[in-house]
TIRO-2110 file (N, C-alpha, C; in Angstrom, 1 decimal):
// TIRO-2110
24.0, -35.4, 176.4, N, 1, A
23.0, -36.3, 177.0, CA, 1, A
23.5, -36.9, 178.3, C, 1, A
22.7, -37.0, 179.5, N, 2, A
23.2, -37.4, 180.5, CA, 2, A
23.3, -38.9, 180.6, C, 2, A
22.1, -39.8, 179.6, N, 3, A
22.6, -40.8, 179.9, CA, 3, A
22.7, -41.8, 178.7, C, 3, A
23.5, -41.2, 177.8, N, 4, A
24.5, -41.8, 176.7, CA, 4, A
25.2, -42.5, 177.1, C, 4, A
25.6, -42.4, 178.4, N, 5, A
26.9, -43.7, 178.7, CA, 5, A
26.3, -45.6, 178.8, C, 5, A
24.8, -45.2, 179.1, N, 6, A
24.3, -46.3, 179.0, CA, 6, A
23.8, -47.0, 178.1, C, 6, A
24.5, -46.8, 176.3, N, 7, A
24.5, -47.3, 175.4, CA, 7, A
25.5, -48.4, 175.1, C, 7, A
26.5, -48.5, 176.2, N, 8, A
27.5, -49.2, 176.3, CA, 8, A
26.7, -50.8, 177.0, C, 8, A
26.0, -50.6, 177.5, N, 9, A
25.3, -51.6, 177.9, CA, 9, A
24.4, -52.5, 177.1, C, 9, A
23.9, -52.2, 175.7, N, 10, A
23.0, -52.6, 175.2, CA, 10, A
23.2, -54.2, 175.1, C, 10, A
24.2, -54.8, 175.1, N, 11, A
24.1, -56.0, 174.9, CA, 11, A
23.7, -56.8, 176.1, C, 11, A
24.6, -56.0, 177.4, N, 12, A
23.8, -56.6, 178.4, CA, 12, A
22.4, -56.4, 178.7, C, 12, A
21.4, -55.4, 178.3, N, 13, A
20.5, -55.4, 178.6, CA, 13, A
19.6, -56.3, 177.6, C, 13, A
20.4, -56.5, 176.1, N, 14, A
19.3, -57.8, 175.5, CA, 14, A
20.0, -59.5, 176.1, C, 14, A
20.7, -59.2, 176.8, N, 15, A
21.1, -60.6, 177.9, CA, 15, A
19.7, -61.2, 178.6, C, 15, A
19.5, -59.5, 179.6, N, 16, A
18.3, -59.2, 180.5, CA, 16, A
17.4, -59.7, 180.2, C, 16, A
17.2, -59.1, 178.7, N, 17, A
15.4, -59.2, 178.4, CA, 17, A
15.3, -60.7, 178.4, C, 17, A
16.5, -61.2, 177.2, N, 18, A
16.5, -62.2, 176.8, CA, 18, A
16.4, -63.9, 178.0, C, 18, A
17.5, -63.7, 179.2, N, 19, A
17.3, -64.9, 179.8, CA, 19, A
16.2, -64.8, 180.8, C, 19, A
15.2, -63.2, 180.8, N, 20, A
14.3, -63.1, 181.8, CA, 20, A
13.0, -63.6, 181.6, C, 20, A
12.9, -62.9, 180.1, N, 21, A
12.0, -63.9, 179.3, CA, 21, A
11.7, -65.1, 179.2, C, 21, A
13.0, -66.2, 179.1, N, 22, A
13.0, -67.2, 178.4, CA, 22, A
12.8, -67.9, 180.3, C, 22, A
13.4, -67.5, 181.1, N, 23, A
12.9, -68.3, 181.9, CA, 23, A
11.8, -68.0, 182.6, C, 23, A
11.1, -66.8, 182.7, N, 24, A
9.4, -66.5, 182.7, CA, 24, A
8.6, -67.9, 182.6, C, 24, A
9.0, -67.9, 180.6, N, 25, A
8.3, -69.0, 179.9, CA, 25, A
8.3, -70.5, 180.4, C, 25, A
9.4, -70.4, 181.1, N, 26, A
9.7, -71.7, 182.1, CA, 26, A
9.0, -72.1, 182.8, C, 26, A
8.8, -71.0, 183.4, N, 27, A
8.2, -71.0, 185.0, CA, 27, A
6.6, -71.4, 184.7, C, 27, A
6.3, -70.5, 183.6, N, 28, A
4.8, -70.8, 183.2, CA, 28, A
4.6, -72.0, 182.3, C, 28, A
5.4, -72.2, 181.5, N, 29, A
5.2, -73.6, 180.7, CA, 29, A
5.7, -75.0, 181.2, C, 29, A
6.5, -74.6, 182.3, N, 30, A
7.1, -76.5, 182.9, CA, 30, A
6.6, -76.8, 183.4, C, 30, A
5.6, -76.1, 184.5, N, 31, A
4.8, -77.5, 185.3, CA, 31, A
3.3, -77.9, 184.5, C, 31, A
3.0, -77.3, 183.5, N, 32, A
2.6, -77.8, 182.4, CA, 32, A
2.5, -79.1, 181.5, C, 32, A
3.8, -78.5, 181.4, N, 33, A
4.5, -79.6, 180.5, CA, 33, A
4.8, -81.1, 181.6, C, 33, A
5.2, -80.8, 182.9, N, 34, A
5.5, -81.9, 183.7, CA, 34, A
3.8, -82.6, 184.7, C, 34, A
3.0, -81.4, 184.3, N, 35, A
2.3, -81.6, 184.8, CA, 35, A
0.6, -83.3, 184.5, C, 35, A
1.6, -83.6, 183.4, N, 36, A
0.4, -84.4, 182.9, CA, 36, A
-1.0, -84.4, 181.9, C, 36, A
-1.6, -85.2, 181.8, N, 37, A
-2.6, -84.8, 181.0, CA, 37, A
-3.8, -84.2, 181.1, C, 37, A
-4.1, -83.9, 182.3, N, 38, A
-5.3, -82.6, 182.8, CA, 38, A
-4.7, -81.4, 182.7, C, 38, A
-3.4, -81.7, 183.1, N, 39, A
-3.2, -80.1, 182.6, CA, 39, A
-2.9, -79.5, 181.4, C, 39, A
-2.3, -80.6, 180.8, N, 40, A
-2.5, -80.2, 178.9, CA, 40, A
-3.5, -79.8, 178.1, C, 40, A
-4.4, -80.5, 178.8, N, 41, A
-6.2, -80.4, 178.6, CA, 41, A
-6.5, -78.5, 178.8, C, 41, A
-6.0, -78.4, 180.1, N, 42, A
-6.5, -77.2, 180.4, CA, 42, A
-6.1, -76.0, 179.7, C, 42, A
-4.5, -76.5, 179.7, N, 43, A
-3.8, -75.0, 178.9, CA, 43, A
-4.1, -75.4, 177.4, C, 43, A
-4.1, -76.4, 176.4, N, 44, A
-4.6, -76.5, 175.5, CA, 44, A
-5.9, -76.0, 175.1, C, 44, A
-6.8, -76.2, 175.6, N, 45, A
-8.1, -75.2, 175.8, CA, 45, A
-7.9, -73.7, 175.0, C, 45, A
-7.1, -73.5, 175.0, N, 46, A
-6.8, -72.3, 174.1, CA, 46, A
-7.1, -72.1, 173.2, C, 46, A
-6.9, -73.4, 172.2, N, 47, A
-6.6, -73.1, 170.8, CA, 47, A
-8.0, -73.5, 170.3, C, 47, A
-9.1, -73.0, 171.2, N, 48, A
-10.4, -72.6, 170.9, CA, 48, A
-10.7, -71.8, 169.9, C, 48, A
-9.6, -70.5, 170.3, N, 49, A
-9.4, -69.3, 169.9, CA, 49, A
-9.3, -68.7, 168.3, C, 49, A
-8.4, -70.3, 167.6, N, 50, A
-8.1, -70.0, 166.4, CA, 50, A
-9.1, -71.3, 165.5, C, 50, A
-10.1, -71.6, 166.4, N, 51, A
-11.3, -72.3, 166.2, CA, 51, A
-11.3, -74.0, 165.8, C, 51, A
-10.3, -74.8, 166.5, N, 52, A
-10.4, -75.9, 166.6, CA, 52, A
-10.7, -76.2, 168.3, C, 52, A
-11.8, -77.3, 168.1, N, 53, A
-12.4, -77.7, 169.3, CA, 53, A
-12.3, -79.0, 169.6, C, 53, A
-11.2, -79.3, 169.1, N, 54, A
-11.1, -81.3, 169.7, CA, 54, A
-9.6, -81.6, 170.0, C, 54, A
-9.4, -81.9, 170.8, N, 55, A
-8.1, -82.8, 170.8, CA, 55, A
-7.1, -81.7, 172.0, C, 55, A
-7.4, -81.3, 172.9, N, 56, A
-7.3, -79.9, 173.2, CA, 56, A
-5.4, -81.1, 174.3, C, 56, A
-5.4, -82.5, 174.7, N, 57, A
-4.0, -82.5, 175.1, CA, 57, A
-3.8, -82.7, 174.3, C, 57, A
-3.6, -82.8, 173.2, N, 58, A
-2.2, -83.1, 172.2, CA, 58, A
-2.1, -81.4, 172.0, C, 58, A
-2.6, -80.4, 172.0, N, 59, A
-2.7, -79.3, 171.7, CA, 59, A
-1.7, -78.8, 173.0, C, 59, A
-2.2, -79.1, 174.1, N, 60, A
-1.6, -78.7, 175.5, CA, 60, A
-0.3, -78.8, 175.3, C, 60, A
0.1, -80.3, 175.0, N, 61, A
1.3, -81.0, 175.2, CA, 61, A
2.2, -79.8, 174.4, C, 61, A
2.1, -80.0, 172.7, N, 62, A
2.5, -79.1, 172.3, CA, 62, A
2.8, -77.8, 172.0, C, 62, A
2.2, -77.1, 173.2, N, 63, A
1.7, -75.8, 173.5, CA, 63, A
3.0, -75.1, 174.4, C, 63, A
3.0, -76.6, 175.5, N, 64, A
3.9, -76.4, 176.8, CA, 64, A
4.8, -76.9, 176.4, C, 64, A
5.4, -77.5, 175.5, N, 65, A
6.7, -77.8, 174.5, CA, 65, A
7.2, -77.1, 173.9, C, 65, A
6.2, -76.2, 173.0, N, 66, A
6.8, -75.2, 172.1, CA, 66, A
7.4, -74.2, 173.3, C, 66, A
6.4, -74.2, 174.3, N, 67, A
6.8, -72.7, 174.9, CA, 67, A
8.2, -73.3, 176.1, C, 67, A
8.5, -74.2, 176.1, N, 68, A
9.9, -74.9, 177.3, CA, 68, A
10.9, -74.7, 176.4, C, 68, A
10.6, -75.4, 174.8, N, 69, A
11.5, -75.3, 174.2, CA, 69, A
12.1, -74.4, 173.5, C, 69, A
11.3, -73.3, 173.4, N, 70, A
11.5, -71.9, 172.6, CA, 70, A
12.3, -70.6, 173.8, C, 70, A
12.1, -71.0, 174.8, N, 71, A
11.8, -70.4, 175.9, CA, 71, A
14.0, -71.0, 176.5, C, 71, A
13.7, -72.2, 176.3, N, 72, A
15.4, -72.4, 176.7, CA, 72, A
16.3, -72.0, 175.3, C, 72, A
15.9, -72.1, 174.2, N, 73, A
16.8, -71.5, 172.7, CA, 73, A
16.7, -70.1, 173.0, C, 73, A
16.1, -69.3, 173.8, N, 74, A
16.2, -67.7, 174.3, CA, 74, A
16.9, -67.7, 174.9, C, 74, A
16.7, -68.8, 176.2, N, 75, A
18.0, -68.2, 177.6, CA, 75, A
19.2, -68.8, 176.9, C, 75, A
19.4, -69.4, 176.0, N, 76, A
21.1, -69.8, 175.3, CA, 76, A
21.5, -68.7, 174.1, C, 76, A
20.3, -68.3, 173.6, N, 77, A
20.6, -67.4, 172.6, CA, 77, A
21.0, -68.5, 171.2, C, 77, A
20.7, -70.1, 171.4, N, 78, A
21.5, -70.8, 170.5, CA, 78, A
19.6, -70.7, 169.4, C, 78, A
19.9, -71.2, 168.3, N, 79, A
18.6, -70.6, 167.3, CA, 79, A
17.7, -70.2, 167.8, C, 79, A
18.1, -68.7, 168.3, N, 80, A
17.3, -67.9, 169.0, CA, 80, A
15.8, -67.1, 168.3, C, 80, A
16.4, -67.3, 167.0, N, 81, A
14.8, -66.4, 166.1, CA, 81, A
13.8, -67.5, 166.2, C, 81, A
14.2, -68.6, 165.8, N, 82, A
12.8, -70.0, 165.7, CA, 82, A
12.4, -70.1, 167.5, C, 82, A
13.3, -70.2, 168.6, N, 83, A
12.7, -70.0, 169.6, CA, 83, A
11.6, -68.7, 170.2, C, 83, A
12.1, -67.8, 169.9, N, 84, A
11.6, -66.7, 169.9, CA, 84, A
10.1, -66.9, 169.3, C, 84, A
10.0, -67.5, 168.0, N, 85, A
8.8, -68.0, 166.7, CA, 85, A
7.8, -68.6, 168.1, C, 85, A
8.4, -69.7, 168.1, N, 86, A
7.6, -70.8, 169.7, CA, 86, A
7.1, -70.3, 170.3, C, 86, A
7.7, -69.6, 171.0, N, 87, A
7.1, -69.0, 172.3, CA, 87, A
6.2, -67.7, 171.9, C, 87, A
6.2, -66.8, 170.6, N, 88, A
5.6, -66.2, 170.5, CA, 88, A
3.8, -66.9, 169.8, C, 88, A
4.1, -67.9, 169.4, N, 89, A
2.9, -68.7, 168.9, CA, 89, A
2.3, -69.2, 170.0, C, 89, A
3.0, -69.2, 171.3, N, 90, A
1.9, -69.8, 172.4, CA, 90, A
1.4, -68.3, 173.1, C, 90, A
2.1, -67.2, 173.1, N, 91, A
1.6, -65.9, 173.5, CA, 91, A
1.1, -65.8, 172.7, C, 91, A
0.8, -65.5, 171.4, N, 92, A
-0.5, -65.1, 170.5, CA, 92, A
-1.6, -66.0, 170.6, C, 92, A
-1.6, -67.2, 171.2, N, 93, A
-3.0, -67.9, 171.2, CA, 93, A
-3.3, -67.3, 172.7, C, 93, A
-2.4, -67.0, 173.6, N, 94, A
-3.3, -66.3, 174.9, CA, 94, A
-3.8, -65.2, 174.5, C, 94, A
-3.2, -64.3, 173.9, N, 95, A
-3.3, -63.0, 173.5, CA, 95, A
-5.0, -63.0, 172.8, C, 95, A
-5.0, -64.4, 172.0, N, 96, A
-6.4, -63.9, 171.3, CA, 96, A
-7.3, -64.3, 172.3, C, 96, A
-7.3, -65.6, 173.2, N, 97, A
-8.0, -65.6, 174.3, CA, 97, A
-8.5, -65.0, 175.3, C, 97, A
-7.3, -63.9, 176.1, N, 98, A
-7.7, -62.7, 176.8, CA, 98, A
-8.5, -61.8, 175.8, C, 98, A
-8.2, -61.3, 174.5, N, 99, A
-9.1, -60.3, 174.1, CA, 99, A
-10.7, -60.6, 173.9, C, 99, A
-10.5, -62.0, 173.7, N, 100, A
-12.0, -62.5, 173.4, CA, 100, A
-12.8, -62.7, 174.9, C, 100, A
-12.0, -63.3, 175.6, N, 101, A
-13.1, -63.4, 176.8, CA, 101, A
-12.8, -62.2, 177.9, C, 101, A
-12.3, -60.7, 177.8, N, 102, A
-12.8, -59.8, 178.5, CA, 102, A
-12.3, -58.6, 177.9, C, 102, A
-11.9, -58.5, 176.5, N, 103, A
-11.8, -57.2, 175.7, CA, 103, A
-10.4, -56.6, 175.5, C, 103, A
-10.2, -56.0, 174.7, N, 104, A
-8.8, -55.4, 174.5, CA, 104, A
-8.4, -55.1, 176.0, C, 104, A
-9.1, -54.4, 176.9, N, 105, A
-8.3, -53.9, 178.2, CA, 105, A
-8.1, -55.0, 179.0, C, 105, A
-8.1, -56.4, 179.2, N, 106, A
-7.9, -57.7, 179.3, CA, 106, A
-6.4, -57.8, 179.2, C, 106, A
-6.6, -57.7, 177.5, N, 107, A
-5.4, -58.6, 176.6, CA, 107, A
-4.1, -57.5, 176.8, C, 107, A
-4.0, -56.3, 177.5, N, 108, A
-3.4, -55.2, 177.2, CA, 108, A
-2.3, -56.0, 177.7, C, 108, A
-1.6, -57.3, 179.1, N, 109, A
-0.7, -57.1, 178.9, CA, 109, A
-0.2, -58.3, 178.0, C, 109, A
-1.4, -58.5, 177.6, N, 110, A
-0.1, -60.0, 176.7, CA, 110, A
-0.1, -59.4, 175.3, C, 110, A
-0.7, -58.4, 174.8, N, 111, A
-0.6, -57.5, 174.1, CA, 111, A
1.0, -57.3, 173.7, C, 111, A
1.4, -56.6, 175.1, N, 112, A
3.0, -55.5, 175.3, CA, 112, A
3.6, -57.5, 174.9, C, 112, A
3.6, -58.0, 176.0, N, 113, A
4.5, -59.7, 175.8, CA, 113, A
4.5, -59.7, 174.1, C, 113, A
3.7, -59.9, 173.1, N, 114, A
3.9, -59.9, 172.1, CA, 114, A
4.4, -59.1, 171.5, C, 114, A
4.4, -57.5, 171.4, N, 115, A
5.0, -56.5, 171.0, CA, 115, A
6.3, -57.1, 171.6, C, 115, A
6.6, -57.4, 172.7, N, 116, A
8.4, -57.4, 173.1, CA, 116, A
9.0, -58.4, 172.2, C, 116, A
8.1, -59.7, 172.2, N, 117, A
8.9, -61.0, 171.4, CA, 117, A
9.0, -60.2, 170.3, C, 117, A
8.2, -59.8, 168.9, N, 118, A
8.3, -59.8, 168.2, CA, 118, A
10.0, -58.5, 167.8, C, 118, A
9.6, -57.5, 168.8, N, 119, A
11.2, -56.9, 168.8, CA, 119, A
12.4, -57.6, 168.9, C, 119, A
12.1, -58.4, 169.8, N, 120, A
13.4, -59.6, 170.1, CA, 120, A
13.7, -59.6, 169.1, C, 120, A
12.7, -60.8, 168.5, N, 121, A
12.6, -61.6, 167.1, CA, 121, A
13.5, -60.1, 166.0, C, 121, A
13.2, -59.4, 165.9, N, 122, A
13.9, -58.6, 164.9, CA, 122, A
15.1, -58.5, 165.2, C, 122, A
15.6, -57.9, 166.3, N, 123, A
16.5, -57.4, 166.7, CA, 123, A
17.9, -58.4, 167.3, C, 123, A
17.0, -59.6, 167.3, N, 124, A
18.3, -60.8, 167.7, CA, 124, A
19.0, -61.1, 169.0, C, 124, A
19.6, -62.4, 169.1, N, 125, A
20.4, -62.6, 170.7, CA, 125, A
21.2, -61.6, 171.2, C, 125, A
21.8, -61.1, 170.5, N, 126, A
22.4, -59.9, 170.9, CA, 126, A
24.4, -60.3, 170.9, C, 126, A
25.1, -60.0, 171.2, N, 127, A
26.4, -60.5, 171.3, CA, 127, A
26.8, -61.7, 172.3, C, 127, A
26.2, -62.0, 173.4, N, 128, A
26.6, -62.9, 174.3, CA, 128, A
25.6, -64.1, 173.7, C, 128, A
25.6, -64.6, 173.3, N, 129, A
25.1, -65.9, 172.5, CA, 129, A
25.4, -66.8, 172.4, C, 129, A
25.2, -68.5, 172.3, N, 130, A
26.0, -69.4, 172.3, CA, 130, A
26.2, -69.6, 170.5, C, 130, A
25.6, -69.1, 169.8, N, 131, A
26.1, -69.5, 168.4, CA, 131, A
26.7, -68.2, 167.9, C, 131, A
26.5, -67.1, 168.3, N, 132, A
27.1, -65.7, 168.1, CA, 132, A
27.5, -65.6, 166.5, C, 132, A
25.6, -65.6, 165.8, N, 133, A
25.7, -65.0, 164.8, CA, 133, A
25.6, -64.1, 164.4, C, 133, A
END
């Protein structure tokens, strides 16, 4: 095989996935989270989805919390499966959102985003870890 040598890398490439991901979820969940309470309002709005319709910032708040806080336990790799959990609980309430308001071909990419966390989630921080279990 010509490119077997690149098995030697595997841990750096779950580095990759791992701190690319987790600060993605940054980028999309901090000014959220810093953003106040119109904006909690807005991205809470989500949890339409799984059919509660009241209280949509305390939903926000927690939304852009779970996903800051799940999202930096990734980029450290330190209790990296319950992070992983977080951040995949705020991509499955987009996930049902996109499908519902424009159809599976919508949701296709937060679809793959969920398929990846949940591999993560199996598969672990990988060796460069701050708890290196």
């Amino acid at each position: 095989m010509r490119m077997a040598f690149l098995a030697k890398y595997r841990e750096a490439g779950l580095l990759i996935m791992r701190v690319g991901l987790g600060v993605l979820f940054v980028i999309l969940a901090g000014p959220v989270l810093l953003g106040g309470a119109n904006r909690w309002v807005s991205f809470g709005a989500a949890i339409r989805n799984l059919g509660l319709h009241s209280h949509f910032q305390i939903w926000g708040f927690i939304g852009a919390l779970a996903a800051c806080l799940g999202a930096a336990l990734m980029i450290f790799g330190l209790f990296f499966r319950p992070g992983v959990l977080l951040v995949l609980a705020v991509a499955f309430v987009y996930t049902l959102g996109a499908a519902h308001g424009g159809g599976v071909r919508t949701a296709l990419p937060a679809i793959e985003l969920c398929l990846i966390l949940a591999g993560l989630l199996l598969v672990g921080p990988g060796k460069y870890s701050v708890d290196k279990t």
